[in-house]
VEXDOLO-139226 format. One line per 10 residues: for each residue x, y, z of C-alpha. Coordinates in steps of 0.5 Angstrom, whole numbers, plus 500, padded with zeros to 3 digits. Layout:
// residues N
X:Y:Z | ...
//
This chain:
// residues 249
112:545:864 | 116:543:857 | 121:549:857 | 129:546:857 | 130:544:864 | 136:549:864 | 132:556:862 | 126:554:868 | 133:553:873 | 136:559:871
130:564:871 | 126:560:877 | 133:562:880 | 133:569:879 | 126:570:880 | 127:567:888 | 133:572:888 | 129:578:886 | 123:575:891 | 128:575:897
131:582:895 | 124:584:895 | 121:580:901 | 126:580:906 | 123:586:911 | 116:582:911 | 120:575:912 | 124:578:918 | 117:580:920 | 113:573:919
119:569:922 | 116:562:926 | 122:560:931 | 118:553:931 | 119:552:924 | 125:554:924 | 128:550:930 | 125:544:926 | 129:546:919 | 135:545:922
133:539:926 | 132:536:920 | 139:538:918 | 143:537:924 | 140:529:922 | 143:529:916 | 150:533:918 | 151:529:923 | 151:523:919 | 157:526:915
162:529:921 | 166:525:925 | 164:524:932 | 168:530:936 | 163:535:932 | 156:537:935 | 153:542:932 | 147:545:936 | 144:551:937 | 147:557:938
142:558:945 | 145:552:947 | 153:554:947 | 155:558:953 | 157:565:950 | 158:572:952 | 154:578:950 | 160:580:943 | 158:573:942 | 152:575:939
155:581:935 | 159:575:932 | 154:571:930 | 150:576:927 | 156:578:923 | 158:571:921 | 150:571:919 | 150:576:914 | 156:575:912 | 155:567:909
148:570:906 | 153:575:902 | 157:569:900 | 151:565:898 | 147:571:894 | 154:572:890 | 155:564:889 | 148:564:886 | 149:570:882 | 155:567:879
151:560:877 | 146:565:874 | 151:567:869 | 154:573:872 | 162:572:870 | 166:574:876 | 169:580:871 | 163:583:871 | 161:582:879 | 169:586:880
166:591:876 | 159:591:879 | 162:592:886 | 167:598:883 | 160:601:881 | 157:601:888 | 161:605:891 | 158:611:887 | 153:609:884 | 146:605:885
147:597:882 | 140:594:879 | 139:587:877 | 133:587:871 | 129:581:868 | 125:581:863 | 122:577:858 | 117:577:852 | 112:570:849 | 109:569:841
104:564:840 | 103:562:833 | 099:558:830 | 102:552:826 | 097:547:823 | 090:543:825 | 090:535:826 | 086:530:827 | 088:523:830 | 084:517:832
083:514:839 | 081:507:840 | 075:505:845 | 073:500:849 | 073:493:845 | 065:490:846 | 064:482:844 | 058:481:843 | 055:473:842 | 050:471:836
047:464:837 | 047:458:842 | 051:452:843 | 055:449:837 | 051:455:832 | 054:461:835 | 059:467:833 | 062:471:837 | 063:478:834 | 068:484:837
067:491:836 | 071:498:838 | 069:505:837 | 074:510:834 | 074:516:836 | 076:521:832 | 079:527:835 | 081:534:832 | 088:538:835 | 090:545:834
097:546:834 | 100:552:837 | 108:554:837 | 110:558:844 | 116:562:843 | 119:566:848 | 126:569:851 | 128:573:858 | 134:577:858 | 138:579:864
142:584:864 | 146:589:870 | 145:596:871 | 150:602:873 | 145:608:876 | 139:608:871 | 141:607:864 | 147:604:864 | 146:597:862 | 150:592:861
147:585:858 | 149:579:863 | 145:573:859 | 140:572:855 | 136:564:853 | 131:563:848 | 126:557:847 | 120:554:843 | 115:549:845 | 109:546:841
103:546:845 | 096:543:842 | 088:545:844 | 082:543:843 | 079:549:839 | 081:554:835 | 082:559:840 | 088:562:842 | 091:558:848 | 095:565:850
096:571:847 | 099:573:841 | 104:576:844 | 106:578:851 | 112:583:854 | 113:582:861 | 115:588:865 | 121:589:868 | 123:586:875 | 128:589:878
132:588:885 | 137:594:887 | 144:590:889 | 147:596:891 | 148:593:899 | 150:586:897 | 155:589:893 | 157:594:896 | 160:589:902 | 163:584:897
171:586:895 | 172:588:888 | 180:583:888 | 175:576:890 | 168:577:891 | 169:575:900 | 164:578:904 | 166:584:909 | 161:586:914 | 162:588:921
157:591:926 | 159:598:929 | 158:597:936 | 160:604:938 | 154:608:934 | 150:610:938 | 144:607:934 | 147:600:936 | 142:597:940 | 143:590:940
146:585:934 | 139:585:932 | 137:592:933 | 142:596:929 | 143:601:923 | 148:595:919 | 144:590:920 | 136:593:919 | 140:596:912
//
């Protein structure tokens, strides 16, 4: 919780985008309409608020369309996840120049974003601090003869103070063993414990995470990163804007 708020954002980001690459067959499979019907209700309340009263956006459901409408939702959907994806990349620390270059790579090579990391804890020294208690008054005599007499206990408390270091790189590889670092971030955070023990391990080397990107990139154009996909209606394994080899890719 005390790591600098821009290394959490930046590697909190990039573990989710790993994640969604990893996990977007199994959510297509967990997907809860209700739910999801609530979100962008819950949306729609804030977006309303923003346009101008001759915008009304509703649920696709709920508009007179044809059946090509469906094929074109499909690809405006898809095509808005490309966009989004590239953006959260560039916001990562992915320079545009790189990404160019990436999306050139994809066309013959597999294309895999990689993280990973490393953890130190050291010991650094032992202290002790006082905590004061509840004060207690206590009162000897009676009437005018009296004294009132105030006490507190001390508690004398023993701390081990522990430095954690760490740092995570990511980095883009072309095929399996070019690597082309894309940022790396350090950190350093003094931690206390109540025993000598230590409260992680000396040293911690976090394996690998990694996401193959060769579709995504694939579909983004190399002169300025727009998204560009299309269904093939004409295959003959098009079934439906659902079913179909583009869209189960």
């Amino acid at each position: 919780d005390s790591f600098p708020m821009t290394t959490q954002l930046r590697l909190l980001s990039f573990v989710i985008f790993l994640q969604c690459w990893w996990q977007c067959t199994a959510i297509s499979l967990l997907f809860d309409e209700y739910r999801f019907r609530e979100n962008v209700e819950a949306s729609l309340s804030h977006v309303r608020r923003v346009l101008d009263n001759s915008r009304n956006p509703v649920f696709a459901t709920d508009v007179d369309h044809t059946y090509d409408d469906k094929f074109a939702l499909a690809e405006m959907m898809v095509i808005m996840a490309i966009n989004s994806n590239i953006q959260t990349l560039e916001v990562l620390g992915f320079s545009p120049e790189l990404l160019r270059n990436m999306t050139r790579w994809s066309t013959n090579h597999t294309v895999t974003f990689r993280l990973q990391g490393e953890e130190r804890c050291t010991f650094l020294r032992k202290q002790t601090r006082e905590i004061d208690g509840a004060g207690v008054e206590t009162q000897v005599g009676m009437g005018p003869v009296s004294n009132i007499f105030r006490t507190k206990v001390v508690r004398t408390v023993t701390e081990f103070v522990w430095r954690v270091q760490g740092s995570y790189a990511i980095s883009g590889l072309r095929g399996a063993a070019d690597e082309h670092p894309v940022l790396n971030r350090s950190f350093a955070i003094d931690i206390t414990s109540a025993t000598s023990a230590s409260p992680r391990p000396e040293r911690t080397l976090h394996h690998a995470m990694d996401a193959d990107a060769t579709w995504l990139l694939r579909h983004a154009d190399p002169a300025d990163l727009r998204a560009s996909f299309a269904i093939a209606r004409d295959d003959p394994q098009c079934r439906t804007p659902r079913r179909n080899p583009d869209v189960e890719a």
